[in-house]
C-alpha positions in Angstrom: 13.2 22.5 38.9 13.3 21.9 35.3 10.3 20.4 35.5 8.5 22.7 37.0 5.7 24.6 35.5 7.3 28.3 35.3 7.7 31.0 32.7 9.8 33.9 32.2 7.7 37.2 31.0 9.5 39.8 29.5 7.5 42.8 29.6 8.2 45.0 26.4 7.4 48.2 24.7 8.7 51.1 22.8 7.3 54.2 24.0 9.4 54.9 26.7 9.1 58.2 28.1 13.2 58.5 29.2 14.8 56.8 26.2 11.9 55.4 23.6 12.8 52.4 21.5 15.9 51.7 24.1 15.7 48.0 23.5 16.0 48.6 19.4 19.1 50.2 20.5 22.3 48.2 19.1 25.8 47.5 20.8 27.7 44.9 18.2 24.8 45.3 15.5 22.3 43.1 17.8 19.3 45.2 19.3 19.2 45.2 23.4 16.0 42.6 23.3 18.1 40.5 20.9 21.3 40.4 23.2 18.8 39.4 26.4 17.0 36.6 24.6 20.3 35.3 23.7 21.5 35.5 26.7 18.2 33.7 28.4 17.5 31.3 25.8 21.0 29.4 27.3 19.5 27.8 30.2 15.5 28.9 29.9 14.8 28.1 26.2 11.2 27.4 25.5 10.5 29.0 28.9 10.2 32.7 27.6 7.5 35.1 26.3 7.8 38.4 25.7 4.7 40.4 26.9 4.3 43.2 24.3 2.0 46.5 24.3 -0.7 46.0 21.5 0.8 49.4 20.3 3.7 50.0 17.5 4.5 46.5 18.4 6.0 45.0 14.9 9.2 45.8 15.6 9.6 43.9 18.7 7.4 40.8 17.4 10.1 40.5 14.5 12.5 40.0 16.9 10.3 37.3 18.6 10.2 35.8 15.5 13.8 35.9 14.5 14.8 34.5 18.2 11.9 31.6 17.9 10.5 33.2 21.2 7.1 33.2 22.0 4.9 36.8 23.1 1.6 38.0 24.1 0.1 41.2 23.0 -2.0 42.9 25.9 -2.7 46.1 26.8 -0.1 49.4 26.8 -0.5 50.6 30.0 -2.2 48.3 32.2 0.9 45.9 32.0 -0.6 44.3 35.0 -3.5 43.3 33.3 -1.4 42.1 30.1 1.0 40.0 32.8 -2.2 38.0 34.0 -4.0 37.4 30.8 -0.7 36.4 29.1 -0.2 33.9 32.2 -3.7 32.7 32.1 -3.9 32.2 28.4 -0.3 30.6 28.5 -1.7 28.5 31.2 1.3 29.4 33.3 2.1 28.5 37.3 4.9 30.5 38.3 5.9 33.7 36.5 9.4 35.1 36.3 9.2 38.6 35.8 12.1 40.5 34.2 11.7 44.1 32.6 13.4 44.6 28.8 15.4 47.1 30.3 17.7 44.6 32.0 19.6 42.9 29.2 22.3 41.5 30.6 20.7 40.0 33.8 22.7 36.8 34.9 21.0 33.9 34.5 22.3 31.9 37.7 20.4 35.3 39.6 17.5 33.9 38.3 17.9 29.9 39.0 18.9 31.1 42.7 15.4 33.0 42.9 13.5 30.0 41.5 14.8 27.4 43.9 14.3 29.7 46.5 10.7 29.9 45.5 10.3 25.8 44.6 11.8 25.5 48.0 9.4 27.7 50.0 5.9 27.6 50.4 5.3 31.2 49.9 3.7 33.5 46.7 6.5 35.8 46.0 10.2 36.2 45.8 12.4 38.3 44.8 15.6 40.3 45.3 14.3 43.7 45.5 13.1 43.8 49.5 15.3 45.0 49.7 18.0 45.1 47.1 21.4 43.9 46.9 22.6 43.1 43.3 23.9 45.3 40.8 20.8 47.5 39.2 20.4 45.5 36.0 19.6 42.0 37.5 15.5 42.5 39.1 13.9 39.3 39.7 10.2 38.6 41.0 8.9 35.3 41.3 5.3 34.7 41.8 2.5 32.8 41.5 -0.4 32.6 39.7 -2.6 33.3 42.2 -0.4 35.6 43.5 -1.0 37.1 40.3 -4.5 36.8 40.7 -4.9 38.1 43.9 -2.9 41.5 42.5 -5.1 41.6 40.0 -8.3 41.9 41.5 -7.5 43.9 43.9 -5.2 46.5 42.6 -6.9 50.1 42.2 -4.5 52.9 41.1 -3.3 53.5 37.7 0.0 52.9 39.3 -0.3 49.6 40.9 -1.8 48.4 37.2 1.5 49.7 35.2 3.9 48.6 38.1 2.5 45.0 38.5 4.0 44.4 41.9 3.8 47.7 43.7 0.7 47.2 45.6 2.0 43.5 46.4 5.3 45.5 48.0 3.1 48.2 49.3 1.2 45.7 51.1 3.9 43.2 52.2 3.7 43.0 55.8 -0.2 43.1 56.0 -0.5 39.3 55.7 -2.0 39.2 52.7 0.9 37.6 50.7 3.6 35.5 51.8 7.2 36.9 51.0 10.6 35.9 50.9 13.9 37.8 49.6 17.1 36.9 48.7 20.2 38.8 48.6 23.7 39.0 46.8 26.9 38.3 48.9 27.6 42.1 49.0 25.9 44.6 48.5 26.5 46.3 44.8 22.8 48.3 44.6 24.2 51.5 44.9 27.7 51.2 43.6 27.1 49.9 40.0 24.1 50.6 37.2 23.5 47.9 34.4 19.6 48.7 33.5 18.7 50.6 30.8 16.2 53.8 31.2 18.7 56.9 29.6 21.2 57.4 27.0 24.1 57.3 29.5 22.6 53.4 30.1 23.3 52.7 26.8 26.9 53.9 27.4 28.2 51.7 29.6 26.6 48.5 28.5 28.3 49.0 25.5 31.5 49.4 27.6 30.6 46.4 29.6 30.4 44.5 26.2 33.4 46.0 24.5 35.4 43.0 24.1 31.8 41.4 22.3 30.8 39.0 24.8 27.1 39.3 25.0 27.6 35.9 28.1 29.3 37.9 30.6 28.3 36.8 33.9 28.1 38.9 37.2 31.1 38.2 38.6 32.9 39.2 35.2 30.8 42.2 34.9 31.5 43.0 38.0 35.4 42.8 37.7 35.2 45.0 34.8 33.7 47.5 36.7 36.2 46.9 39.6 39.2 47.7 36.5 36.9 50.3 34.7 36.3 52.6 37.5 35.6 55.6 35.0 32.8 53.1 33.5 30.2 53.6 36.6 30.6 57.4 36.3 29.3 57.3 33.0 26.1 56.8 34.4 26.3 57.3 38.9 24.0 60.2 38.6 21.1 57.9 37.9 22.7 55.6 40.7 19.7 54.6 42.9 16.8 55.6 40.7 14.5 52.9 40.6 11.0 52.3 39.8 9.7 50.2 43.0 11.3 53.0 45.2 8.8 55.3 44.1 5.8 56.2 46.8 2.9 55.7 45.8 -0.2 55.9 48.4 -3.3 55.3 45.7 
């Protein structure tokens, strides 16, 4: 697998409608982008670019620079558009896509989705269809023609800031080939660990109280297991996610 052509894009921007600049937010004096590179850059160093909207971007390219990590400026809103001309100029096969907003995904997640895909002849996979893991941990794996095929055909305004949805919307036409992989138990709906409000921010910094920014999931998961006050910090937003929206267009 290591040598394998694949690259992790990390879409970023600042102009979050629920909680802008979240991932310039600190816990320990490190921004929430700084904590994730960190945290990728153990076992996918020089396999990482940060996919950044062309506007009020400076803040996140110094932290590109700063982590030695490579990014793409595209276009703000048609982040499907900036996902295939960052993989096209970047010459890129296989695309791991991770939001911003999932800092402390757990990088074994990932290596599980990418033998899955290296092991599989198919264009897509993921652990979202349907989910399993802890809110926090998103992975989709896909081709570059994949890719392609998404973005030539992909209409609404909401497929092109979504990336995938029309893929998902689509996936049992035929025109894609899928597979999905799944935790041991189910935590989806138990546990939140992305970042989209201020309550987010709460509990990561709970999560990381003792200032280990390499917890894994099993860890993070005890500590919500002996923390049960932790998860009611933010259970109201339990279940709210992006790729469960409807969207007919």
């Amino acid at each position: 697998m290591n040598k394998k052509n694949y690259t992790i894009i990390i879409q970023a921007r600042l102009d979050s409608k629920r909680f802008p600049e979240k991932i310039l937010k600190k816990v320990h004096g490190k921004e929430i982008l700084t904590i994730m590179l960190e945290r990728l850059k153990k076992k996918f160093k020089d396999r990482i670019i940060v996919a950044i909207s062309n506007k009020d971007h400076k803040k996140i390219v110094n932290i590109c620079y700063k982590q030695k990590i490579k990014f793409f400026l595209g276009s703000e809103n048609n982040v499907l558009k900036r996902y295939y001309k960052c993989a096209v100029k970047n010459r890129i096969k296989t695309i791991v896509r991770i939001p911003s907003d999932c800092p402390l995904i757990d990088l074994d997640i990932i290596k599980k989705g990418l033998k899955k895909f290296f092991s599989n002849n198919v264009d897509y996979v993921s652990n979202l269809l349907p989910r399993s893991y802890i809110d926090g941990n998103d992975v989709e794996i896909f081709s570059i023609k994949c890719l392609e095929k998404i973005y030539n055909r992909a209409i609404s305004k909401y497929d092109k800031e979504h990336v995938t949805t029309f893929l998902q919307r689509n996936r049992n036409k035929g025109i894609f080939k899928i597979i999905n992989f799944k935790a041991t138990k189910d935590l989806s709906l138990k546990y939140r660990l992305t970042l989209d409000y201020k309550e987010d921010l709460v509990v990561i910094k709970r999560i990381l109280a003792n200032k280990n920014i390499f917890l894994n999931y099993k860890s993070i998961e005890s500590i919500f297991k002996k923390n049960p006050n932790i998860s009611k910090i933010n259970d109201k937003y339990i279940g709210k996610m992006w790729y469960q929206k409807k969207n007919n267009s």
